[in-house]
Backbone bond lengths (Angstrom), bond angles and torsions (degrees), N, CA, C in turn:
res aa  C-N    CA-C-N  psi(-1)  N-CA   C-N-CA  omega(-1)  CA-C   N-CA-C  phi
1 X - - - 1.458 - - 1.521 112.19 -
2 X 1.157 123.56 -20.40 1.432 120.07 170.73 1.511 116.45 113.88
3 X 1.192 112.51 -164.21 1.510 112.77 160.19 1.804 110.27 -90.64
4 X 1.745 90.98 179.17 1.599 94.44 -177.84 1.477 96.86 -149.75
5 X 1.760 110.92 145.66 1.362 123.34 171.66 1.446 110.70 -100.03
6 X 1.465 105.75 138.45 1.337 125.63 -177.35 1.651 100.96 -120.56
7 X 1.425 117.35 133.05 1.121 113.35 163.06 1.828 107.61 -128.92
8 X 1.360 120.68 121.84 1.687 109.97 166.64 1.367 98.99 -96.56
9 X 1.482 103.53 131.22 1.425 127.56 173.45 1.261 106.91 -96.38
10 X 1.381 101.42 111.74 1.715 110.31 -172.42 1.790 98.32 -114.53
11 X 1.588 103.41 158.67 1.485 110.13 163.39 1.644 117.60 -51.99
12 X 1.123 84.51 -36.25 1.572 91.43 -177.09 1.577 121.14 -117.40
13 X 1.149 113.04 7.64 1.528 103.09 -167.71 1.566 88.79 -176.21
14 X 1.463 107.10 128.80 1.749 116.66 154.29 1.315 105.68 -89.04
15 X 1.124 107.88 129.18 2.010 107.85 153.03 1.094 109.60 -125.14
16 X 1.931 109.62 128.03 1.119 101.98 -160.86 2.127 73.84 -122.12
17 X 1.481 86.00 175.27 2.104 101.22 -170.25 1.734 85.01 -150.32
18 X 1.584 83.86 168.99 1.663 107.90 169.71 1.418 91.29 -139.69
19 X 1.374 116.55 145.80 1.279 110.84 -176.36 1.793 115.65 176.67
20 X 1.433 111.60 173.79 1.641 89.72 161.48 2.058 94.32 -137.09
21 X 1.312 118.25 27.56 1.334 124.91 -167.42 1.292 126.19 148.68
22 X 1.414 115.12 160.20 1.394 113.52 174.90 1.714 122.26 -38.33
23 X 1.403 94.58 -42.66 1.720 101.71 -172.93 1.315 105.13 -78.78
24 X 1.501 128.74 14.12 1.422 131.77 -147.57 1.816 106.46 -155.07
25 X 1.036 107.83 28.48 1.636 92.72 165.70 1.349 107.97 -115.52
26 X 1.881 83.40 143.35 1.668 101.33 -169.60 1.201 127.49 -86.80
27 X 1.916 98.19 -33.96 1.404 111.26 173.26 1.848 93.41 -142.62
28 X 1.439 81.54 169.95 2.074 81.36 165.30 1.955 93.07 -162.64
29 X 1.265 102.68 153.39 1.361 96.28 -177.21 1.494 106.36 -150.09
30 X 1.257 130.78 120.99 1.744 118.96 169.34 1.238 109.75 -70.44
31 X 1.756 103.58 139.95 1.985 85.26 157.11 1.977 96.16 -128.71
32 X 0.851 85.24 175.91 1.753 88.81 -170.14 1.471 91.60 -87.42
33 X 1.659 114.56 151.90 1.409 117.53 169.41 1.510 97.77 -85.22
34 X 1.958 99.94 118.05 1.616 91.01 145.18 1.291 124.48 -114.31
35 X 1.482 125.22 -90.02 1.109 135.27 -171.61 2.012 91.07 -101.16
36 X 1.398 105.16 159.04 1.629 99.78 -170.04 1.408 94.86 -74.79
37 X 1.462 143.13 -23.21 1.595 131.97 -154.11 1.508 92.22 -87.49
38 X 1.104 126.65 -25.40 1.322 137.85 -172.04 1.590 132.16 -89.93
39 X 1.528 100.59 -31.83 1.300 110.75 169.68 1.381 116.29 -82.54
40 X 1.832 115.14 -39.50 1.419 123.07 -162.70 1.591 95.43 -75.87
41 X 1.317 129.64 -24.30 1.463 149.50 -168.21 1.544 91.10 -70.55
42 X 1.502 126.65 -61.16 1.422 130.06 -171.30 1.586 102.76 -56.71
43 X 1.497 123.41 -51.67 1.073 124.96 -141.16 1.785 101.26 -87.53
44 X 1.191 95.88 -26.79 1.714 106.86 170.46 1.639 108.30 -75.49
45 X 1.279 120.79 -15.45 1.593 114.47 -167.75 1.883 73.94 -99.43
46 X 1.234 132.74 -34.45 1.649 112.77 -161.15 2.004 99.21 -64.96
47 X 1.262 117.41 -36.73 1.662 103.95 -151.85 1.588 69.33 -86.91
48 X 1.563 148.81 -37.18 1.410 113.79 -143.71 1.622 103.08 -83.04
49 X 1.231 119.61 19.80 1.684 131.70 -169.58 1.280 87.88 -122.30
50 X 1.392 139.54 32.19 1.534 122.85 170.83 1.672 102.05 -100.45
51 X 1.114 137.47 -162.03 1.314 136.89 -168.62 1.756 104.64 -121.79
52 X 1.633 87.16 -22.58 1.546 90.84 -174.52 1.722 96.06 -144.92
53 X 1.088 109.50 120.92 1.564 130.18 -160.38 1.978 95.98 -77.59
54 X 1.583 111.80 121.96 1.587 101.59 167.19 1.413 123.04 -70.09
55 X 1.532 114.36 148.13 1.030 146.15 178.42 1.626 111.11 -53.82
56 X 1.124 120.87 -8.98 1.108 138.37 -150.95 1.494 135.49 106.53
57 X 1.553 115.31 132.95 1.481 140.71 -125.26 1.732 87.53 -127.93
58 X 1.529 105.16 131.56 1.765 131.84 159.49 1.459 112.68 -101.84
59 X 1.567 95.02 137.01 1.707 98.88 174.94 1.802 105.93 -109.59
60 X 1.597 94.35 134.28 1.948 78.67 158.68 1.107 103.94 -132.79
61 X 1.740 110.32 113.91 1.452 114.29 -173.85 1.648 107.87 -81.37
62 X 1.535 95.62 178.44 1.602 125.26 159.72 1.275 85.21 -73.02
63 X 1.758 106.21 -173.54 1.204 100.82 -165.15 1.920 83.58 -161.58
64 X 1.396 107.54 174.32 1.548 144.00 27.76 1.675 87.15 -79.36
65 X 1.185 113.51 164.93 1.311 125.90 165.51 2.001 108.67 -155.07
66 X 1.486 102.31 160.29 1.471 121.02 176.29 1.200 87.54 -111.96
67 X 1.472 98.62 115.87 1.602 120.28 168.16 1.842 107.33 -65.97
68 X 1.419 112.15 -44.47 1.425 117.92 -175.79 1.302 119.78 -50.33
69 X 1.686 115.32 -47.32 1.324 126.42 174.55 1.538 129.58 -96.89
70 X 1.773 107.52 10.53 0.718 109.67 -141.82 1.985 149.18 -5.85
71 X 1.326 82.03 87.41 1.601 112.34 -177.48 1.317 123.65 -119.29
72 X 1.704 108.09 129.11 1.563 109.71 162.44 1.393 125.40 -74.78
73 X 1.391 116.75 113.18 1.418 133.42 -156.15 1.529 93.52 -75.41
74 X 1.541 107.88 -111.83 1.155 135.69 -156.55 1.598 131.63 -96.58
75 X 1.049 80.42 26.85 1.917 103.52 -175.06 1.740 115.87 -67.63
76 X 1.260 104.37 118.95 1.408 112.61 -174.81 1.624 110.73 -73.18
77 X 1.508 107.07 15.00 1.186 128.29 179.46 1.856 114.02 -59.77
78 X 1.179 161.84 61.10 1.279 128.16 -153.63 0.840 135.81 -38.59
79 X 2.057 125.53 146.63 0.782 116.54 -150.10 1.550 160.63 -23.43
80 X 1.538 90.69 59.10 1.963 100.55 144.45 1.373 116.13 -113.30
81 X 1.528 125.90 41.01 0.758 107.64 161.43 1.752 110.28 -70.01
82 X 1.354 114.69 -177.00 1.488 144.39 -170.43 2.090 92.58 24.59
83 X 1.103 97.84 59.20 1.558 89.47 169.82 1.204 131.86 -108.11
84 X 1.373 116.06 103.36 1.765 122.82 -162.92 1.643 102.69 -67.52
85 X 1.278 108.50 84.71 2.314 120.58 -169.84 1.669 77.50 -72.15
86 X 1.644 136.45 -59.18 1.073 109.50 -153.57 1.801 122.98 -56.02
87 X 1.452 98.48 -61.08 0.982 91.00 179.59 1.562 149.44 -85.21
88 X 1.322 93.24 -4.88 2.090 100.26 134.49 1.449 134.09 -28.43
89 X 1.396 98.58 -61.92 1.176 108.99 170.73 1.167 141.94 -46.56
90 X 1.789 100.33 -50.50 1.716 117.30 -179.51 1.096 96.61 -85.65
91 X 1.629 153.50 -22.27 1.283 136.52 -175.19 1.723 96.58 -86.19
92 X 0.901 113.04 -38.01 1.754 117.00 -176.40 1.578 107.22 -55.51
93 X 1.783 113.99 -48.91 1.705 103.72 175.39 1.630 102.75 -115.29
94 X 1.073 108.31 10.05 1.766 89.28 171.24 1.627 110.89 76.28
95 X 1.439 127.01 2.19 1.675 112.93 171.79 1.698 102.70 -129.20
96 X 1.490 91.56 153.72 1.624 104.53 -176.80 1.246 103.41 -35.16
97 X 1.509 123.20 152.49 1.123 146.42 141.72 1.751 134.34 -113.80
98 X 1.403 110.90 136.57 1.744 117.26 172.38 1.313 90.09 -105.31
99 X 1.227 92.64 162.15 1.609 129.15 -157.91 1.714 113.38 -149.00
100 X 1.219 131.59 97.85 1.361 141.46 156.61 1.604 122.18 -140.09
101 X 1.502 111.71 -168.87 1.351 125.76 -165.10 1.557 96.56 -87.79
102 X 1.768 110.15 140.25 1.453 136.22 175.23 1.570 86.55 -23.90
103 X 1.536 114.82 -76.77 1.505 133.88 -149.91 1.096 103.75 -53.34
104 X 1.760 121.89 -50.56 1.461 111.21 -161.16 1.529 95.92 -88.44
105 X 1.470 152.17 -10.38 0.834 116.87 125.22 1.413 148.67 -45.88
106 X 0.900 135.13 -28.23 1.477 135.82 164.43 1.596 111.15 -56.51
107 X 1.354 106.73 -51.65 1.703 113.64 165.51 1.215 105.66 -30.52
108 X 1.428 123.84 -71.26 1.607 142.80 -145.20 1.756 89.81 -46.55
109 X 1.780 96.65 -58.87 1.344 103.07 -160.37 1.835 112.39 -62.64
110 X 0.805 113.71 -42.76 1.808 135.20 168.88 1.313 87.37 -44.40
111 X 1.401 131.30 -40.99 1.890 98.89 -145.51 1.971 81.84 -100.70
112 X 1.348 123.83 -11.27 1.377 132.24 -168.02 1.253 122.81 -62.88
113 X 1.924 87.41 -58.14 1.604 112.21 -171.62 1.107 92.99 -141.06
114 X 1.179 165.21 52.10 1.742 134.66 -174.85 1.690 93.76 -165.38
115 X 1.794 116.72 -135.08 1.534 107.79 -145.89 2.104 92.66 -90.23
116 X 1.556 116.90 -11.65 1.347 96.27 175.83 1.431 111.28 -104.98
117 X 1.105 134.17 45.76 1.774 128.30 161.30 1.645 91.23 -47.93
118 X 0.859 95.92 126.83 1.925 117.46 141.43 1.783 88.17 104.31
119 X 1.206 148.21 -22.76 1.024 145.64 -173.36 1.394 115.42 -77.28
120 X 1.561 121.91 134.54 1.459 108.25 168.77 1.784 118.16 -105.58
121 X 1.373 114.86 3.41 1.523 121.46 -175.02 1.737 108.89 -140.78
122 X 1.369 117.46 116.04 1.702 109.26 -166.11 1.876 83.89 -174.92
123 X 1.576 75.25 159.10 1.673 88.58 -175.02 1.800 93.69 -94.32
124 X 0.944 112.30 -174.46 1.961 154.03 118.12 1.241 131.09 -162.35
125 X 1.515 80.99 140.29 1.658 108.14 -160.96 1.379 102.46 -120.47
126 X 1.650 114.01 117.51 1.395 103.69 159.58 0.750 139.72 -116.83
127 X 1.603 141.84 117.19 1.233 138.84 161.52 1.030 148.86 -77.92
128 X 1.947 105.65 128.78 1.796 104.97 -154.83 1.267 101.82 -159.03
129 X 1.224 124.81 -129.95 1.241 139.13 160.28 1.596 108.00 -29.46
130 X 1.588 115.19 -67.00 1.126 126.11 141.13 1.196 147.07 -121.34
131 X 1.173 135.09 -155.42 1.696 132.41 -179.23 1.619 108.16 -102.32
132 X 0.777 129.18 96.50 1.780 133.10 171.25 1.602 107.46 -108.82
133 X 1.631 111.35 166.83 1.673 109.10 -167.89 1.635 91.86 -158.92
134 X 1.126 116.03 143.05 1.414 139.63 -159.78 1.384 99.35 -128.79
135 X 0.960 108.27 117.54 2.024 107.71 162.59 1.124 115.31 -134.84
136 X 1.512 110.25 142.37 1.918 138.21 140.11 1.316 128.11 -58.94
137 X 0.710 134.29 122.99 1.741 129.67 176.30 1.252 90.61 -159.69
138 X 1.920 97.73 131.08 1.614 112.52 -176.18 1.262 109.45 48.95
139 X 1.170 144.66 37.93 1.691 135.51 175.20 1.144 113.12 76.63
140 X 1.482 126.54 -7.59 1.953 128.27 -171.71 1.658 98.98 -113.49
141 X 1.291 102.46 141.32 1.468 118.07 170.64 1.378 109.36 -54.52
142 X 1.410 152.42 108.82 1.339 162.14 173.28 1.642 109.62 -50.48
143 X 1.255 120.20 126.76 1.409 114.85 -159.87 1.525 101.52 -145.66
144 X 1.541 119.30 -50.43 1.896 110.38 -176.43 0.602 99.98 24.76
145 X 1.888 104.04 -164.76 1.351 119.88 -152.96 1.335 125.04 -57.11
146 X 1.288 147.82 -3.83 1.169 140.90 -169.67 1.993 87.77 -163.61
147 X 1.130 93.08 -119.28 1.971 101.18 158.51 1.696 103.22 -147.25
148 X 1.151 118.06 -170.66 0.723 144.59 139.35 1.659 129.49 8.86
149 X 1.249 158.62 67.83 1.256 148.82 -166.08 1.753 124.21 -99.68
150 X 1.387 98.46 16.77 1.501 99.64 -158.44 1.427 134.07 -40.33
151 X 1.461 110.20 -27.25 1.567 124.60 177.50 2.079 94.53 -59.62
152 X 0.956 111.81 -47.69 1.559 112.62 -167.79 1.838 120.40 -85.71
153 X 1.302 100.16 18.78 1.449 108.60 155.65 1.493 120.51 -76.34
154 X 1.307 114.91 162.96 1.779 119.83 -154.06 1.426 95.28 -103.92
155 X 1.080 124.37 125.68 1.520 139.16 152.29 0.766 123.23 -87.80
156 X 1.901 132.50 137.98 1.085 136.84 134.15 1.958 118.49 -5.69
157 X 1.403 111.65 123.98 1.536 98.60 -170.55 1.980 91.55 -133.17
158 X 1.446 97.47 113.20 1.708 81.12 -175.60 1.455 94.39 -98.84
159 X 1.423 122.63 123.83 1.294 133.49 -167.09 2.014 124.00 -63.82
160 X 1.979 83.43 -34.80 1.552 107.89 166.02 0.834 135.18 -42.45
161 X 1.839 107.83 -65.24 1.509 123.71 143.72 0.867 135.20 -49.25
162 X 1.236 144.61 -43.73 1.473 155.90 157.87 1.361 120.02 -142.82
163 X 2.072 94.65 111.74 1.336 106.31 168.18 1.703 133.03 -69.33
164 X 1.732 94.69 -15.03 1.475 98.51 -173.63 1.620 112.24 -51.73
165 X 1.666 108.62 126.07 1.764 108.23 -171.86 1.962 97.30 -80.07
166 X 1.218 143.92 2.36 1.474 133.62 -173.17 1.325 106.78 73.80
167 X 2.013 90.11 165.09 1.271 84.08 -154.99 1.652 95.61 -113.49
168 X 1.360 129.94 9.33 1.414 135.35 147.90 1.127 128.34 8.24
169 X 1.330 142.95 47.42 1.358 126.13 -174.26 1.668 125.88 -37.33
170 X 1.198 90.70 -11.52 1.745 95.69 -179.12 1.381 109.75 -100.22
171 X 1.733 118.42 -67.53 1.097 129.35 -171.09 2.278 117.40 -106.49
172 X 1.289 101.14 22.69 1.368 104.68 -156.06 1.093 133.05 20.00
173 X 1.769 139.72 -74.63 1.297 131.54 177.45 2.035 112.73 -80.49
174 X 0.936 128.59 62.74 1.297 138.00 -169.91 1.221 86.46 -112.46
175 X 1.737 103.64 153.43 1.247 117.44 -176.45 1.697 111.22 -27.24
176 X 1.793 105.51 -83.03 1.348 92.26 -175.58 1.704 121.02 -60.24
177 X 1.070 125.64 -25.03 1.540 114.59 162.46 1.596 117.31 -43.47
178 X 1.154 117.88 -30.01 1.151 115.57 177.50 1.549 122.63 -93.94
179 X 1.162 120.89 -34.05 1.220 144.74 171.08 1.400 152.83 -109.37
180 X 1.518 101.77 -13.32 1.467 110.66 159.66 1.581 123.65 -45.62
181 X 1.126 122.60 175.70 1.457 118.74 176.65 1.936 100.68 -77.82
182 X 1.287 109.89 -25.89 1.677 91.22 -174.50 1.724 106.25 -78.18
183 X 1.278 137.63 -8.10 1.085 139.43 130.05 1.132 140.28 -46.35
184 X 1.050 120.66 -33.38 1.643 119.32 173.32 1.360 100.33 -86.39
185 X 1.364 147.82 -30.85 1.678 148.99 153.33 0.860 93.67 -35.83
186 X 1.787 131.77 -90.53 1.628 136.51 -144.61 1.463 99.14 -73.75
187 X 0.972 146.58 9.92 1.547 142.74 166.16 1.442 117.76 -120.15
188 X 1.109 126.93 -18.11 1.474 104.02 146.46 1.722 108.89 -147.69
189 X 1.574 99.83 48.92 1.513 104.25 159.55 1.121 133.30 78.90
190 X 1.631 124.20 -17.47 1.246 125.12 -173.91 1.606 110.87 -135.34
191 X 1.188 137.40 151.13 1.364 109.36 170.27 1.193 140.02 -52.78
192 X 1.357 118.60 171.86 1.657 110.73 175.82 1.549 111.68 -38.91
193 X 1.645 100.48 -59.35 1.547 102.85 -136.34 1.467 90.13 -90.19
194 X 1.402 126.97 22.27 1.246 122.50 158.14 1.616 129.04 -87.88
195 X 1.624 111.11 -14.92 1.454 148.65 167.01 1.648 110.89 -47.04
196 X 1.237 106.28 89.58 1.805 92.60 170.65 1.240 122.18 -45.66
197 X 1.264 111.53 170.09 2.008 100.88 -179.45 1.727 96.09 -73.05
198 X 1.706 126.44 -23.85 1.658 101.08 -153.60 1.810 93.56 -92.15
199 X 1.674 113.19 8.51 1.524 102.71 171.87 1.098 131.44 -51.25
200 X 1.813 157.02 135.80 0.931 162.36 -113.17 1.666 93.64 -118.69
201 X 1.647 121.06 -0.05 1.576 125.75 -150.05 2.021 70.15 -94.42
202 X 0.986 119.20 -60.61 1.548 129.58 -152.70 1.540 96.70 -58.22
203 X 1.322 130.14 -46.50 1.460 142.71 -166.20 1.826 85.65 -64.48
204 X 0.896 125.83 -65.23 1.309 116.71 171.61 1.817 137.44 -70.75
205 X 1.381 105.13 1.50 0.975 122.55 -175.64 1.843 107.90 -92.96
206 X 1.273 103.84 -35.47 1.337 117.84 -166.63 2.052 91.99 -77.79
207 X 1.314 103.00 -48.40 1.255 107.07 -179.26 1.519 123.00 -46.35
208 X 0.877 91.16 -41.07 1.773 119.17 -174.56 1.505 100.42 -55.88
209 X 1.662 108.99 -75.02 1.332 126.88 178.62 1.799 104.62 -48.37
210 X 1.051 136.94 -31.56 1.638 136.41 -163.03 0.986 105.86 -83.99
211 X 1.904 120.94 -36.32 1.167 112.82 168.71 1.010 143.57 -65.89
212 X 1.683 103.39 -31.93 1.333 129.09 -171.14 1.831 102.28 -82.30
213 X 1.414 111.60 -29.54 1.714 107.05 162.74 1.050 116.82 -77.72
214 X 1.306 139.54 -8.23 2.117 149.69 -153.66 1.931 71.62 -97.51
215 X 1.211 141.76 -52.98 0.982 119.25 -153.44 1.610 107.15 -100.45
216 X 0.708 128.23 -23.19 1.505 135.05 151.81 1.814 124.07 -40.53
217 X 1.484 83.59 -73.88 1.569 84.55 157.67 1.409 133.12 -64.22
218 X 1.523 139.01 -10.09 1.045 139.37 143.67 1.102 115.62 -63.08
219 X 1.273 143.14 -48.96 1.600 158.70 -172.04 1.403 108.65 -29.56
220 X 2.378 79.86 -71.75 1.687 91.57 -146.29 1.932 100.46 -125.57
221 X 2.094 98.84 31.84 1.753 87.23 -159.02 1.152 149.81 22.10
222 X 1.343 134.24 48.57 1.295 120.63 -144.26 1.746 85.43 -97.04
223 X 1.936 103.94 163.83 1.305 124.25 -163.81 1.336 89.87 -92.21
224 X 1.344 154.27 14.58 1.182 153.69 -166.99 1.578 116.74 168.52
225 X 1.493 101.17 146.89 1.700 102.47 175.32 1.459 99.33 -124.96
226 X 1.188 136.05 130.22 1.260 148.52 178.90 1.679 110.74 -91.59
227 X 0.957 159.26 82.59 1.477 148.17 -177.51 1.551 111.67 -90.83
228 X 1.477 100.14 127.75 1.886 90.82 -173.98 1.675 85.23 -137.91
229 X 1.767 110.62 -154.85 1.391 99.86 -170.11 1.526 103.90 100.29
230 X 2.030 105.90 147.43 1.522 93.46 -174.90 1.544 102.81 -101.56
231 X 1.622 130.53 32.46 1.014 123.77 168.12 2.137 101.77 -98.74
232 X 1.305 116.82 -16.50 0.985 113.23 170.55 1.918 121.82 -115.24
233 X 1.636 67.33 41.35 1.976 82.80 167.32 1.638 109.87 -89.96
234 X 1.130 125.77 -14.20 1.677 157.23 158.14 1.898 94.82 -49.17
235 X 0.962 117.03 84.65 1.651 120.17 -179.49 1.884 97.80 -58.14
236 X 1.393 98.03 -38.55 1.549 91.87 -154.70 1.468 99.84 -89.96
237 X 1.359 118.21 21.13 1.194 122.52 138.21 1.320 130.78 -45.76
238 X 1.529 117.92 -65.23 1.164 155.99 -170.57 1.925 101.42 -27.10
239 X 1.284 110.06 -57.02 1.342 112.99 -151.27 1.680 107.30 -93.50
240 X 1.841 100.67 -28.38 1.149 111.23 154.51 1.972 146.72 -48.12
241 X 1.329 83.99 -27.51 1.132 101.89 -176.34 1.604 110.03 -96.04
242 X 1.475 112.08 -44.06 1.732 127.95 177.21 1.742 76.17 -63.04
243 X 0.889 137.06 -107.61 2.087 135.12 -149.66 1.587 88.17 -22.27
244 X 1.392 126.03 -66.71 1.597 111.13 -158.00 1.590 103.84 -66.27
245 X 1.173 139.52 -42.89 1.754 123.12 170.41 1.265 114.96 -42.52
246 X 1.639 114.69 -56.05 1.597 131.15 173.52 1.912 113.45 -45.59
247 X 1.531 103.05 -21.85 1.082 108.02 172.86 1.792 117.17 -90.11
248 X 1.475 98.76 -52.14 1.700 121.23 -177.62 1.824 105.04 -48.49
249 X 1.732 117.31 -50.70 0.658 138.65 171.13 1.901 128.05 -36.16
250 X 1.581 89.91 -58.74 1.961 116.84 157.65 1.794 88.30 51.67
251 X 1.440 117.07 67.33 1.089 129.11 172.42 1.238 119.57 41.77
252 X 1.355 137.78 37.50 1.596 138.08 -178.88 0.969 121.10 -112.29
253 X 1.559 131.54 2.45 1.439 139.68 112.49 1.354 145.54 -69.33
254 X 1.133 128.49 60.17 1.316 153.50 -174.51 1.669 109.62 -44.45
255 X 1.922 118.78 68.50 1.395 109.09 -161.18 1.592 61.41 -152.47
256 X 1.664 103.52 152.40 1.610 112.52 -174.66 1.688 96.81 -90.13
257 X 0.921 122.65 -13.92 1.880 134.42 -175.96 1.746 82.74 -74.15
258 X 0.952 138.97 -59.43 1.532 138.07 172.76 1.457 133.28 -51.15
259 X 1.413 95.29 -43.90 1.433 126.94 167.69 1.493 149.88 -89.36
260 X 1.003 95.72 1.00 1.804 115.58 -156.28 1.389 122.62 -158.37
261 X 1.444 104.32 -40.96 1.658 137.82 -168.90 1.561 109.87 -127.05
262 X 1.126 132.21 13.19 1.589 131.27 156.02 1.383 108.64 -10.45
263 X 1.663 116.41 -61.81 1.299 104.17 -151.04 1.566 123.39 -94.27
264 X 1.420 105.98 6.56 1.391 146.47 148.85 1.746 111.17 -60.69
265 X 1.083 100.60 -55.71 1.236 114.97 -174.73 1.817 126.20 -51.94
266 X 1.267 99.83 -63.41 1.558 125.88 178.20 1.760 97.40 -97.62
267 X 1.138 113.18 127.50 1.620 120.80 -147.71 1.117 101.16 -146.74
268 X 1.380 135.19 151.10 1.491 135.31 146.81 1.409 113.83 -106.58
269 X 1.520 111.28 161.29 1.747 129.30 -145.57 1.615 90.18 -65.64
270 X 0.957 119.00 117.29 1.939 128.52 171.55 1.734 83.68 -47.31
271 X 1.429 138.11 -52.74 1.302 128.39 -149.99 1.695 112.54 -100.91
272 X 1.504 98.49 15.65 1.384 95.18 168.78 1.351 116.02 81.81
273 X 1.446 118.51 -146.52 1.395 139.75 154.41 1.315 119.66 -84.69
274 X 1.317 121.60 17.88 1.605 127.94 -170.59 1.602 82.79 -118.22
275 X 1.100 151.54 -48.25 1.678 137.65 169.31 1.783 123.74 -5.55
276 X 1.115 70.25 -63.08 1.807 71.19 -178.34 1.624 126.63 -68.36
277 X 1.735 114.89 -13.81 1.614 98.26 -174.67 1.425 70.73 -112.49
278 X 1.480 132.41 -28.24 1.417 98.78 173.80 1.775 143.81 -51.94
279 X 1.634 88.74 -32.53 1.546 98.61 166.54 1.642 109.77 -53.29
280 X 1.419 101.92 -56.98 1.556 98.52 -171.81 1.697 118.13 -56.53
281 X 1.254 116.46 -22.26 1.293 117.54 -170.93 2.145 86.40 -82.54
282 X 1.225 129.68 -15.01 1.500 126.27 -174.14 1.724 85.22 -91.35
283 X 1.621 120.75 -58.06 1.426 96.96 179.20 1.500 135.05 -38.61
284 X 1.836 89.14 -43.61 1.777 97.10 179.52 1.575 115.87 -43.26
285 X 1.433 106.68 -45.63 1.180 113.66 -171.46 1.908 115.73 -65.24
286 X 1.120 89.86 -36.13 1.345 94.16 -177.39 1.921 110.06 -74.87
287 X 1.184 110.17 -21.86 1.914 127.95 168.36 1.978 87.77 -31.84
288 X 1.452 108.31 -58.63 1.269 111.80 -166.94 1.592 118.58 -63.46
């Protein structure tokens, strides 16, 4: 079947690959997001400089996006809003293209090669820039009405503890309003990864995140939570956050992965920061 192009469409950064897998990339290249005539222009000059042209190319956008048309809807992104990425693309090199969300690509790749082999229902959630969420259910990428919105579910907001209102342009204190990495900057000033682990930002950070999985995991049960994102490049995150669900939770999921196995449970991406164009290079494949 050939090779396959993957591109992750990031707020800030495309990375696009040729490839057929982890053990298998030929090239990979960032380009910075600028303007869409300019970026989609870069990313079409990266595969037509390959030696061996893909068979067909997967997108995993930012989002909001219309999976149907594949289009970036409503993104507080500048101007990309209403930007048809799919079909740019396929008229620009001439081979099929798939089209989904950053996250549920990253899923794809997790459930392929990485921390969900053998699972058919599991989240990922990444946290970064912002909060996005990827799901499995029954073995199929979860899609309804739109996809997926998980960063923009409503949390508990105790005002006492924290007055910061988020930085949401839509919904302000929403998960990622509350918890993205551009939140943890504008609330106590410095970046994340400038935050020692015993800072008081993380004690509330973990909280944030437990809640926002307590309802997830009620939702959509999933057999695993994957957390990736460069706010959970912080390992010693990890265990912090599994105790506060294990707490949020207060035994009303009765599953030993909940109970026993937490740290099994709440996981980071086996594939790193390579998840996401890897999925797309598994979407590409699936284009066919």
């Amino acid at each position: 079947m050939g090779l396959f192009g993957g591109i992750e469409a990031g707020g800030t950064k495309f990375v696009c690959a040729v490839g057929t897998g982890p053990d298998d990339l030929r090239a990979v290249e960032s380009i910075a997001t600028t303007t869409p005539d300019e970026t989609i222009e870069r990313v079409a000059a990266f595969f037509r400089r390959q030696p061996e042209q893909p068979a067909a190319i997967g997108i995993g956008s930012f989002g909001p996006v219309d999976l149907m048309r594949g289009v970036i809807t409503s993104t507080p992104k500048p101007g990309w809003r209403n930007t048809p990425l799919a079909s740019r693309i396929r008229d620009l090199l001439g081979v099929p293209v798939a089209f989904d969300t950053d996250v549920n690509a990253a899923a794809l790749a997790e459930h392929r090669w990485g921390a969900a082999r053998g699972l058919d229902t599991f989240i990922y959630l990444t946290v970064g820039t912002g909060i996005g969420g990827g799901a499995m259910v029954g073995g199929k990428l979860l899609h309804g009405l739109i996809h997926p919105e998980m960063g923009h579910i409503r949390i508990p907001h105790d005002l006492a503890r924290d007055p910061y209102m988020g930085t949401c342009p839509f919904h302000g204190d929403c998960l990622e309003g509350l918890a993205a990495g551009p939140a943890l900057e504008r609330r106590w000033g410095v970046r994340g990864s400038d935050l020692p682990p015993e800072h008081p930002a993380w004690a509330l950070e973990a909280h944030y995140l437990a809640l926002g999985l307590s309802s997830l995991v009620c939702t959509l049960s999933p057999e695993r939570i994957i957390l990736g994102g460069g706010v959970m490049q912080n390992d010693w995150l990890f265990p912090r956050v599994a105790r506060e669900l294990q707490a949020v939770l207060n035994g009303y999921v009765q599953a030993p992965q909940v109970l026993d196995q937490i740290d099994q449970y709440v996981v980071p991406p086996l594939l790193g920061g390579r998840a996401g164009v890897l999925g797309c290079i598994a979407l590409g494949e699936g284009a066919l």
